[in-house]
C-alpha positions in Angstrom: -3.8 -1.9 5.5 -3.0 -4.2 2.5 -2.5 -6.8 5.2 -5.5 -6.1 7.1 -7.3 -6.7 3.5 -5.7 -9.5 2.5 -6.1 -11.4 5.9 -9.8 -11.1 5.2 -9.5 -12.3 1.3 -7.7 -15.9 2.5 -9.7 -16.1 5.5 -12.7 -16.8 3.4 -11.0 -18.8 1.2 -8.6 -21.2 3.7 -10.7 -20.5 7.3 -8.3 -21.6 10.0 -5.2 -22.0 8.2 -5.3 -18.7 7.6 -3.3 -16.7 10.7 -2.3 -13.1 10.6 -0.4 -11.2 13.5 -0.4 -7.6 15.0 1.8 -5.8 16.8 0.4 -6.4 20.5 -0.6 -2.5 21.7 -2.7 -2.5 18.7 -5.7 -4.2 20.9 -8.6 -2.7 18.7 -7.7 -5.1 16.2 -9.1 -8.4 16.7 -10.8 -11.3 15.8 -10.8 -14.8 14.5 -7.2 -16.3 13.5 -5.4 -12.6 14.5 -2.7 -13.0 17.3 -0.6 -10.3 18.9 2.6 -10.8 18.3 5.4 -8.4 17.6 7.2 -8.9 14.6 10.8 -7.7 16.8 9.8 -10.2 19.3 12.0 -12.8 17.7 11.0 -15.4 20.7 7.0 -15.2 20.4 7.7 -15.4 16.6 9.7 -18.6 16.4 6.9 -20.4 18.6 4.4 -19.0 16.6 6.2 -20.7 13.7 6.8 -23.8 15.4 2.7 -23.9 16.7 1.5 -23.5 13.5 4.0 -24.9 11.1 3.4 -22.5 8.1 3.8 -22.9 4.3 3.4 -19.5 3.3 4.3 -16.2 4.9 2.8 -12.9 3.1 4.8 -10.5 5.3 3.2 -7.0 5.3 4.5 -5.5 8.4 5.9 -2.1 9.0 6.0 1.4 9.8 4.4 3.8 7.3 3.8 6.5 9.3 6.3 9.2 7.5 6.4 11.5 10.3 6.9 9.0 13.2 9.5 7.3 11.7 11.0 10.6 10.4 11.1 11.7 14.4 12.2 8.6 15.6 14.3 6.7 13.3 14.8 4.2 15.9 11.4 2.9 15.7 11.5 2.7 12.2 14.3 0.5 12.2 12.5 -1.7 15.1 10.0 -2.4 12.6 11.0 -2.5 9.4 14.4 -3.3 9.7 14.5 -5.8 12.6 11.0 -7.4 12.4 12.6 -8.8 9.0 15.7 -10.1 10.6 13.5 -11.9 12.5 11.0 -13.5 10.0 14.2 -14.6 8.1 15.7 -16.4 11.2 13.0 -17.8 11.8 11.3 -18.7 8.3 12.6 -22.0 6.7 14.0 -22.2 3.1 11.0 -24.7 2.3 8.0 -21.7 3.0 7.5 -19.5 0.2 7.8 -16.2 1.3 6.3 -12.5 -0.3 7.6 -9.6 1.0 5.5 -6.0 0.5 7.9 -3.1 0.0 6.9 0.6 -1.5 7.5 3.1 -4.2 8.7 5.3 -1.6 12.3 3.8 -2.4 12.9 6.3 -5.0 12.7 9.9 -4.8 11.3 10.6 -7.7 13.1 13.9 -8.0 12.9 15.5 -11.5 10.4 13.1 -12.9 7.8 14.9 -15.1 4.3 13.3 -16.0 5.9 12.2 -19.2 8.4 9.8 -17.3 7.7 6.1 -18.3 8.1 5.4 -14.3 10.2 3.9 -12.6 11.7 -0.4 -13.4 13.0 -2.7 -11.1 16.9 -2.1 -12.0 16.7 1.6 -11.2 18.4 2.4 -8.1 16.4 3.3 -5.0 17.1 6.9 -3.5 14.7 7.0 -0.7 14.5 11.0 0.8 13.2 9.5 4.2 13.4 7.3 7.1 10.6 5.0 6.3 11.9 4.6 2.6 16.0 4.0 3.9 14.6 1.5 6.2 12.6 -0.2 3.8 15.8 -0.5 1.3 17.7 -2.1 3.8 14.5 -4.9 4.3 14.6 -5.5 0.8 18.7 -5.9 0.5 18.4 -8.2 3.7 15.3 -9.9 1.6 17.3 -10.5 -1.8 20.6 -11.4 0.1 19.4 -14.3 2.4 16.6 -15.7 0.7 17.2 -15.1 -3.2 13.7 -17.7 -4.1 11.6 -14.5 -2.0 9.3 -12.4 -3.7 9.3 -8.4 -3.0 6.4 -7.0 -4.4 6.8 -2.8 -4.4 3.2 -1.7 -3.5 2.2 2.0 -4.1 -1.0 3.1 -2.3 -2.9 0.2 -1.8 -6.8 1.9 -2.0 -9.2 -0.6 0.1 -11.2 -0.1 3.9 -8.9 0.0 7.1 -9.3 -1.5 10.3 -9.4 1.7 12.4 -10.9 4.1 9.7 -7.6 6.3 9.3 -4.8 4.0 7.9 -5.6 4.0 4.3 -5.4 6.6 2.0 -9.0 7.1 1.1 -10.0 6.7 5.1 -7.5 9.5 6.1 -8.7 12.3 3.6 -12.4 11.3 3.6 -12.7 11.1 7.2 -10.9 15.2 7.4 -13.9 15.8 5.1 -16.8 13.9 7.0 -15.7 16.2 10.1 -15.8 19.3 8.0 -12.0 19.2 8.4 -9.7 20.6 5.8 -7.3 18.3 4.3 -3.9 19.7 2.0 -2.3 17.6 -0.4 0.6 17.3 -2.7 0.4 18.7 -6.7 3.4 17.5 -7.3 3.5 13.9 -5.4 2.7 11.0 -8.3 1.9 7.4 -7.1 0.4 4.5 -8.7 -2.6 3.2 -6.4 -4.2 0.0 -6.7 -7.5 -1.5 -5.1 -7.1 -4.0 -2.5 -8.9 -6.3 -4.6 -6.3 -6.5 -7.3 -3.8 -7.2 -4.9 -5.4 -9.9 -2.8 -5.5 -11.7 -6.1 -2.0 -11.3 -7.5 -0.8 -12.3 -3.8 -2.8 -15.2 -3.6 -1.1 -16.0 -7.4 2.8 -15.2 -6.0 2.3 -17.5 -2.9 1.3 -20.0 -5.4 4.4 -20.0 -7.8 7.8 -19.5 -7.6 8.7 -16.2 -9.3 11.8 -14.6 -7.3 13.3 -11.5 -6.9 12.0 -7.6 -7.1 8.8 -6.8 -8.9 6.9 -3.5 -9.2 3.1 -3.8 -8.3 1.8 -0.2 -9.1 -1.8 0.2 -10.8 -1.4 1.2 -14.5 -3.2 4.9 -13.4 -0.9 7.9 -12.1 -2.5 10.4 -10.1 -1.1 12.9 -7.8 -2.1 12.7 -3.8 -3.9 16.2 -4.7 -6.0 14.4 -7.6 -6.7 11.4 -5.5 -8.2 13.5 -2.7 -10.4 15.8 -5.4 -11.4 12.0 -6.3 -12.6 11.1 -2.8 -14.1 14.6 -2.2 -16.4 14.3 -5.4 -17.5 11.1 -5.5 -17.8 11.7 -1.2 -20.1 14.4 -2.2 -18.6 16.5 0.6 -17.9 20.5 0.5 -15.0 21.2 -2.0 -13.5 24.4 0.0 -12.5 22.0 2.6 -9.8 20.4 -0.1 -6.7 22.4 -0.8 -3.2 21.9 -2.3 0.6 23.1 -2.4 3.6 21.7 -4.1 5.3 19.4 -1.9 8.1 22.1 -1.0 5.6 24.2 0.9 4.8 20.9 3.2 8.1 22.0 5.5 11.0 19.9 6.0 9.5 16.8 8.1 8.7 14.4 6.6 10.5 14.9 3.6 8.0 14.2 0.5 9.1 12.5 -2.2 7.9 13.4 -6.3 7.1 11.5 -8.9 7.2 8.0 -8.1 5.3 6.2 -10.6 5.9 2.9 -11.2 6.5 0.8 -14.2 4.7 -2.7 -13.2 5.5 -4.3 -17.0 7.9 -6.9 -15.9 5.4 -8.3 -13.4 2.7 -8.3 -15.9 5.0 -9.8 -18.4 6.2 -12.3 -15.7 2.2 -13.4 -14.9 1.0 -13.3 -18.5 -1.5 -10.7 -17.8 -1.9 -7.4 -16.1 -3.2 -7.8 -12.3 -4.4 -4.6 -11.9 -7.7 -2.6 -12.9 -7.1 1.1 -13.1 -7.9 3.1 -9.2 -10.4 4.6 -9.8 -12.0 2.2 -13.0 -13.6 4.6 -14.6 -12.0 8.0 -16.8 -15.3 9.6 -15.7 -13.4 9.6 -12.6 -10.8 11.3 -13.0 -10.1 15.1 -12.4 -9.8 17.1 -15.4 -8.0 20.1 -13.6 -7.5 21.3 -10.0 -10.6 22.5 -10.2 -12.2 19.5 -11.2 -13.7 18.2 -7.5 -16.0 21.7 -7.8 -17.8 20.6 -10.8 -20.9 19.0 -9.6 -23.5 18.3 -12.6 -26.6 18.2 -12.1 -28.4 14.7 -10.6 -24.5 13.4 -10.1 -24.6 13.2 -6.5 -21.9 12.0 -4.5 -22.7 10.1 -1.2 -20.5 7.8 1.3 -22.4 4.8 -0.1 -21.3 6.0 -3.8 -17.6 6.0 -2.7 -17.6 2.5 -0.9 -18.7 0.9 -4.3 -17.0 2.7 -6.5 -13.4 3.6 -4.5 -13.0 1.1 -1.9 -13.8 -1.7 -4.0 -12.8 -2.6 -7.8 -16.6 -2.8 -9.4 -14.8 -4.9 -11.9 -13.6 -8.1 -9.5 -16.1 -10.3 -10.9 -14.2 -10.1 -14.0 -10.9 -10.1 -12.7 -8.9 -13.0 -12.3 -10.0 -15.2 -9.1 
C-alpha cells in the first residue's frame, strides 16, 4: 500500500522514469509505468534492471498478510526473504537503495502506554512469521549493502489499490457492508499518512543517510482506537465496532503489543520531524472506548469527511515538498 502510494507521488513528479513492479497474478493492478514482475523471479528482474538502468530503487515489496504467512511460512519467505536476495544481486553498489521494513519486528510484550517506544538499537523479537521474515531482510540489507537505508514503517494510513489493503480500507469497508469489524485494545502502533511518507522517501533517495531508522508517526493509538476513529468520522453505525484484548484473537496469527515506535533519531538525522500526527487533529481522537458512540449534534460523519480528513494529511501544503 505505501508502494502503491508512493508510485503515484514520483509519477507526477518524474513521469516515465518512474517504474514500479507487481507481483504478476495481481492483474487488477495496472497502469502507466507498472510491470509484472515477481520480485523471486530473479531472471525477469535482472533484465528489468538492465532495460531500464535504474538510479534509485525504493523497494516496498512483501507479504503482510499475518495469517497467510503465519499458515504458510514458505511463502512468506518467497517474498520477503528471497525477493531481497534477489534485488541485492541484482542492484549495483552505485543505486541508492531504501528498503521499507515494520514495527512488527518487536513484540512489544510488556510495554505499557507510558513506554517511550521502541529505538533502533533495541533488539527485534518478532512473535510471527511475517515479522521473523522481515528480520532476516533487514540483516541481509545491513550485511551486504551497509550505504542502504531501512526505514521501519508502522501503518502507513493512505487509499489502496483494491480497497482492502490498507488499514483504514479494511475496517471502513466491514462497516460500509454493515459488517462487524473486532479489533485489538491492547495492540499500539504508530501510523503515518501516506503523504508524510512519500515525502521523507523522496528526501532518503536523495541523500545518503545509511543504516536502520524508525519511521513511526509521533501519535500512538491502539488498532481498537484507530477503527472508533474511522467508524466516527465514517459516520457509520457504532454497534457494528467491537473490541477484545489481543489474547482473545486465538493463537493464529500471533498479535503482537505495544509496538510504538521512537522515530527521534530519524528526525534528528533530517533536521526536522517528517511526520504530521494520524489523525491531525486531537478532536480526533477517542476519548474512551466509548468515544466512536458520541455523535454531537450537526457533527456528521460521511465517506467524503473521512477521505479528507483520514486518507490524506489536510496539512501537506505545509509540509515539506
Amino acid at each position: 500500500m505505501p508502494g502503491f502510494n508512493a508510485l503515484s507521488y514520483f509519477q507526477s513528479r518524474y513521469q516515465a522514469k518512474v517504474t514500479g513492479i507487481r507481483q504478476q497474478n495481481n492483474w487488477k493492478l495496472s497502469g502507466p509505468g507498472i510491470v509484472a514482475c515477481n520480485a523471486e523471479d530473479r531472471d525477469r528482474l535482472e533484465n528489468l534492471f538492465k532495460q531500464h538502468r535504474f538510479a534509485a530503487v525504493l523497494n516496498c515489496a512483501g507479504n503482510c498478510a499475518l495469517r497467510a504467512c503465519e499458515l504458510d511460512p514458505e511463502l512468506a519467505w518467497r517474498t520477503n526473504v528471497q525477493g531481497i536476495e534477489n534485488l541485492l544481486r541484482v542492484v549495483s553498489d552505485k543505486v541508492r537503495l531504501v528498503h521499507l521494513s515494520i514495527d512488527l519486528v518487536f513484540s512489544g510484550r510488556g510495554q505499557g502506554r507510558g513506554y517511550q517506544g521502541y529505538v533502533e538499537s533495541d533488539v527485534p523479537d518478532p512473535v510471527t512469521v511475517y515479522g521473523k521474515t522481515m528480520v532476516t531482510a533487514e540483516n541481509l540489507i545491513i550485511q551486504q549493502r551497509p550505504d542502504a537505508c531501512v526505514l521501519r514503517i508502522s501503518l502507513p494510513m493512505g487509499i489502496s489499490f483494491n480497497g482492502h489493503a490498507g488499514a483504514i480500507d479494511w475496517i471502513q469497508s466491514r462497516f460500509r457492508n454493515s459488517k462487524p469489524a473486532t479489533l485489538y485494545f491492547d495492540e499500539i502502533r504508530t501510523p503515518t499518512y501516506t503523504d508524510c511518507l512519500n515525502r521523507l522517501f523522496h528526501n532518503m533517495l536523495a541523500n545518503d543517510l545509511a543504516g536502520i531508522f524508525h519511521a513511526g508517526g509521533p501519535r500512538r493509538l491502539s488498532l481498537y482506537e484507530i477503527a472508533q476513529i474511522v467508524n466516527r468520522i465514517g459516520g457509520y453505525d457504532p454497534e457494528l465496532l467491537m473490541g477484545c484484548p489481543r489474547d482473545d484473537a486465538g493463537p493464529v496469527p500471533p498479535r503482537a503489543g505495544n509496538v510504538a515506535m521512537n522515530s527521534q533519531l530519524l528526525a534528528k538525522e533530517l533536521g526536522h520531524n517528517p511526520f504530521s500526527s494520524w489523525p491531525y487533529d486531537d478532536r480526533f481522537v477517542p476519548t474512551d472506548r466509548n468515544w466512536h458512540r458520541d455523535r454531537p449534534i450537526g457533527e456528521n460523519g460521511s465517506l467524503e469527511k473521512l477521505k479528507m480528513i483520514l486518507y490524506q494529511n489536510p496539512l501537506r501544503e505545509s509540509t515539506n515538498d
